[in-house]
N, C-alpha and C positions, 0 to 999 in steps of 0.2 A: 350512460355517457351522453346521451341524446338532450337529455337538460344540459349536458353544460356546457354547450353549445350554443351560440350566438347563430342570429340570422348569417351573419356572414364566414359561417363554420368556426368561429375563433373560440377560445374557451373563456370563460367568463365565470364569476361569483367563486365561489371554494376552489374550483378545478385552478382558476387562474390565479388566484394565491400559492395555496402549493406548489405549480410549477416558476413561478418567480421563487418562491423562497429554496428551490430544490436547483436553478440557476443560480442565485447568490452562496447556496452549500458548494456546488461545484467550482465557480470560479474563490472562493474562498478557501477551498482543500489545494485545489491547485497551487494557488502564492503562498502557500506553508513552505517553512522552510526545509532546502532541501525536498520537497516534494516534487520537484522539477528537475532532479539531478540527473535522471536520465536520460535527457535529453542531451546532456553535453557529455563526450565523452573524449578520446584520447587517440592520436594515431599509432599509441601500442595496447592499444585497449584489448586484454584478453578477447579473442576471437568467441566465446561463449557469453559476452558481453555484449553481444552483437543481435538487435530482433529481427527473425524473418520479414519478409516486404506486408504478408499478411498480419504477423505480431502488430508491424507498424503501424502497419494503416487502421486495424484495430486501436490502438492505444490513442492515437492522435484524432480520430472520431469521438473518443469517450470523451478525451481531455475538450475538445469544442463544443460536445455536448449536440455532435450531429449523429441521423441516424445509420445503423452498421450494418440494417438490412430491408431490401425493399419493402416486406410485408414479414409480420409472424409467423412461426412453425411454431410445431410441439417443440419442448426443449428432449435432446437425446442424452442429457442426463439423469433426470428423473422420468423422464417419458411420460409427466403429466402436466407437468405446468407450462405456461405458453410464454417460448423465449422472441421476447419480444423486441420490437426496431433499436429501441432505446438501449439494450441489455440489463436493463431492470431485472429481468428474473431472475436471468443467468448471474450476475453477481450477487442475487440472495441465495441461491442454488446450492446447497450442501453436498448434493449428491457425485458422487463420479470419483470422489477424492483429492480431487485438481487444487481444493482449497487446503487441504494439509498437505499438497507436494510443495507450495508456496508461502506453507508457515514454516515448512521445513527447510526449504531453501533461506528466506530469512534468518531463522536459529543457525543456520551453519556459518554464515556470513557474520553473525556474530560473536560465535566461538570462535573462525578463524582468528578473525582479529583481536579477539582475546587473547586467545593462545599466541598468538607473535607479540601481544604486548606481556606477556610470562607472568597473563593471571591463573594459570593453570584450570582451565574453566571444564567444569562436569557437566557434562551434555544428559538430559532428561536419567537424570541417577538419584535414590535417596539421599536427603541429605539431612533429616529431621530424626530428632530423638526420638519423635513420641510417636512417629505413623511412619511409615512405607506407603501411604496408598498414594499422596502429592509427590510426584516428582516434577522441580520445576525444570522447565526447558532450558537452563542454563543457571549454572552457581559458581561463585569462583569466592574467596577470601579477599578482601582489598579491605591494607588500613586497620588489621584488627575486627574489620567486619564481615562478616558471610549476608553477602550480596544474591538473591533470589530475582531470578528474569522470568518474564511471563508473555510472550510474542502472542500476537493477537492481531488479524487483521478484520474490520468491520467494514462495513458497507453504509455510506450516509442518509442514502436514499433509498435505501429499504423502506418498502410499503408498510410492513408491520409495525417500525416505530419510526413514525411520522418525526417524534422529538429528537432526532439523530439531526434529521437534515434541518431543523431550526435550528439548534446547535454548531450545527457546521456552517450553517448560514450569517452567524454572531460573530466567530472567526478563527483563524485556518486552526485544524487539529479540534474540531469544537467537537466533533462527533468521537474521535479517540476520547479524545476526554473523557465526555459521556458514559462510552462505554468503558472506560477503565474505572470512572467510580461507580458505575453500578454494578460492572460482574466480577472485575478483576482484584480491587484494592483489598475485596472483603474474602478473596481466595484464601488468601494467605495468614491472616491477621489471627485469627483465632488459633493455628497452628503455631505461630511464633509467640505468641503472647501463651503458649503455654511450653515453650523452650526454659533452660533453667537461665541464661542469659537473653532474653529478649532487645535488650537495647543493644545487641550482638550483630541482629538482624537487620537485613532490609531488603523490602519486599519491592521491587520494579516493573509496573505492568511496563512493554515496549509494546503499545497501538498505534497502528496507524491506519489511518483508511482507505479504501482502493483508489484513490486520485494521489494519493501519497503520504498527506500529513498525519505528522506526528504528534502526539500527547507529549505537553513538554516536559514531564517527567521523563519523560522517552528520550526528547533530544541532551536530557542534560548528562543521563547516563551514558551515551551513546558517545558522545563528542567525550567521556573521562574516559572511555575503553580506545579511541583514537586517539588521548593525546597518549594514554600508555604503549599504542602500538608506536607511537612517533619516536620516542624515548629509545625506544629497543632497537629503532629501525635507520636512527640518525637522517630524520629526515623531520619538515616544519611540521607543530601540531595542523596549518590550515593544510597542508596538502595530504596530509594522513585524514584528515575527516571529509574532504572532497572526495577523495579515492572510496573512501567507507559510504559517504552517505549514497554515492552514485552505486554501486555496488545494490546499497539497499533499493535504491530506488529505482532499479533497472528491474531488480526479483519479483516488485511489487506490478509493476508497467509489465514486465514479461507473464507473470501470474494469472493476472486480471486479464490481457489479453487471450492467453491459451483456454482459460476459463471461458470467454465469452463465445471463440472460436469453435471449442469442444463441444458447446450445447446448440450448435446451431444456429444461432441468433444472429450469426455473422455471416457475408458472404462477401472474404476476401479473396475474390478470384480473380479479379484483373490487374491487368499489370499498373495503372493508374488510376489511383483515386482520387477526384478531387476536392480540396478543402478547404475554404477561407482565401480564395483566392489564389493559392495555388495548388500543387500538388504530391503526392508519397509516389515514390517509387523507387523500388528496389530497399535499402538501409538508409535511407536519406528523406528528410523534410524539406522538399521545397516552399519558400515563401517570398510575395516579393521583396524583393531585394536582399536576401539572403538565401545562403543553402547551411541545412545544418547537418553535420553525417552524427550520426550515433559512436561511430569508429573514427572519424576524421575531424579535427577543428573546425569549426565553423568558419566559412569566409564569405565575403561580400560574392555578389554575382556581378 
């Protein structure tokens, strides 16, 4: 690390490419769509829709891309890797289970909303002629077709594949993408293409990355399961897909927070932290000239 260091401690040559190009992935996951939904929420916002002052001040550290802890520890999830200021390790971090309590919470959120739009949706069940060993995370019939969901969340700025966060750095959902053609699209294809109706099928990775964005294969399925819930629910397709995508993007913001908090890497213990000029405290973003509540409408200060 000591090379890549300038006289005047700043990072320079390879170090300081990567972290520009791993700042252009972040502010570029962020302005995805719907990748920001949880931040606006509602004054009858289910109360479970609401993040702890530590969630918070977590979540809003990562989205700026400031540090969330004085110095490194071991991480106390795998209790070998070192969870560091940034939470770099902690959201490559497999270990603890925290990352399928949050694909799991994602998958529910979209069966619910399946099921009120009366796609009758099978939650991780067989659904193939030819194997039981794939069950995808969500199937429902729509249109004469059997519809296959594959929920996935990645991480952009994982060390191990550097080509995530150039990716995500070209623009928003760049790293979902990524990983839905490289591990997700090829899940399913060999098993459908040996279905006796193939053109029956269709296989839907929904990725997104821990800042939020989505692979647009993701938003397109996602906003035709909100417009079906709008239908059933007599209410507009945009306010059914606000309600939906905030929902998702609270699970993702609440996820990725617990995660980074869990391994240690975090130390939200005071009641104010502050951030870009102003400050978290309690369920609320302060900034100037505006306060935003998570549970309350935002308003002017």
């Amino acid at each position: 690390m000591a090379e890549e260091l300038g006289r005047s401690g700043q990072l320079q040559g390879p170090a300081l490419a990567l972290k520009q190009v791993q700042i252009r992935a972040r502010i570029q996951s962020c302005s995805g769509q719907h990748a920001s939904a949880w931040l606006y929420g509602n004054a009858e916002a289910d109360p479970r829709l609401w993040l702890s002052p530590a969630e918070l001040a977590v979540a809003i550290r990562l989205r700026l891309g400031l540090p969330i802890a004085p110095m490194p520890s071991i991480c106390r999830l795998c209790g070998t890797g070192s969870a560091d200021v940034d939470g770099v390790h902690a959201r490559s971090c497999f270990s603890g289970g925290r990352r399928t309590r949050m694909h799991n919470a994602l998958r529910d959120v979209i069966a619910d909303f399946a099921r009120r739009g009366l796609l009758a949706p099978a939650v991780e069940r067989p659904v193939f002629s030819n194997t039981e060993r794939k069950r995808p995370d969500i199937s429902y019939v729509r249109d004469g077709t059997t519809v296959v969901l594959d929920v996935a969340v990645t991480f952009p700025l994982q060390p191990s594949n550097p080509q995530y966060a150039k990716r995500a750095a070209e623009k928003p959902g760049g790293a979902a993408t990524a990983y839905a053609t490289a591990v997700k699209e090829g899940k399913y294809r060999g098993i459908i293409d040996n279905e006796p109706n193939p053109r029956e099928w269709l296989a839907v990775p929904l990725v997104v990355d821990t800042f939020g964005a989505w692979c647009p294969g993701a938003l397109t399925e996602l906003r035709q399961i909100a417009r079906k819930s709008a239908l059933r629910e007599d209410r507009t397709a945009s306010a059914a897909c606000q309600d939906f995508f905030h929902q998702l993007s609270f699970q993702v913001a609440q996820g990725v927070a617990r995660i980074v908090i869990a391994s240690g890497g975090a130390r939200p213990d005071e009641a104010v932290h502050p951030v870009a000029g102003g400050s978290v405290t309690a369920s609320r973003v302060f900034l100037p000239g505006r306060t935003c509540s998570l549970a309350g409408q935002p308003r002017s200060q």
